[in-house]
C-alpha positions in Angstrom: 141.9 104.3 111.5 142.2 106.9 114.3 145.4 108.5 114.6 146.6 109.3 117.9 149.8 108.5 119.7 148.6 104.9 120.9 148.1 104.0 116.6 151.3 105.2 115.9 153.2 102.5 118.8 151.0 100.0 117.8 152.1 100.5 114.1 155.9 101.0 115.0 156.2 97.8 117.0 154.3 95.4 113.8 156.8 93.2 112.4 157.8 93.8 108.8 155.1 91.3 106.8 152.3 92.9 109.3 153.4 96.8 109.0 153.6 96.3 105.3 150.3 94.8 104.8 148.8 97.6 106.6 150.7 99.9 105.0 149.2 98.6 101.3 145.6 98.0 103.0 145.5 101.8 104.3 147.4 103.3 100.8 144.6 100.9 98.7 141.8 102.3 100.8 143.3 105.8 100.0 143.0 104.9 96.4 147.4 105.1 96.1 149.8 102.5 94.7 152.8 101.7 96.4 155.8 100.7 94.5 156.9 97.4 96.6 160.0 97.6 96.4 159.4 101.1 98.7 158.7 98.3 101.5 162.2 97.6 102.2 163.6 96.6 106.0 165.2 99.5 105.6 162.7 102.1 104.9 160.1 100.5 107.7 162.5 101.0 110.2 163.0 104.4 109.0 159.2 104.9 109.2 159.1 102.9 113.0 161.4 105.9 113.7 159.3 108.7 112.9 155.9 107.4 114.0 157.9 106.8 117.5 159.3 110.0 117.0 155.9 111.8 115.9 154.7 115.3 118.6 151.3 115.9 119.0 151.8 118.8 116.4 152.8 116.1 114.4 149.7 114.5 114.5 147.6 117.3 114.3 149.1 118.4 111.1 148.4 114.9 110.0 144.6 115.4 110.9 144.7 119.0 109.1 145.9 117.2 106.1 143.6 114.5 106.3 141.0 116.9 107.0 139.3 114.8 110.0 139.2 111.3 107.4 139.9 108.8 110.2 140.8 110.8 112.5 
């Protein structure tokens, strides 16, 4: 998946069932476990608020981290 500021509103504005299924489809493909009960309204709108929130430093301290997987 390529991260950029157009990913990141497309992933804010999924409805819970769809964010949360990419959210375990991307964590799987990763090779992490998620604890369901993480995936709470709560927490997703949390998360809708810092993807919508993320700068572009953001993101490329994301890609540093990543190291250019995806990105």
């Amino acid at each position: 998946m390529k991260i950029d500021q157009n990913t990141l509103r497309a992933l804010a504005a999924m409805d819970d069932v769809t964010l949360t299924q990419t959210i375990k489809t991307l964590a799987a493909a990763g090779g992490f476990a998620l604890d369901p009960a993480a995936l709470t309204h709560e927490n997703l709108e949390l998360l809708r608020t810092s993807l919508c929130g993320a700068t572009d430093a953001d993101l490329a301290r994301a890609k540093e981290i990543l190291g250019g997987k995806g990105v």
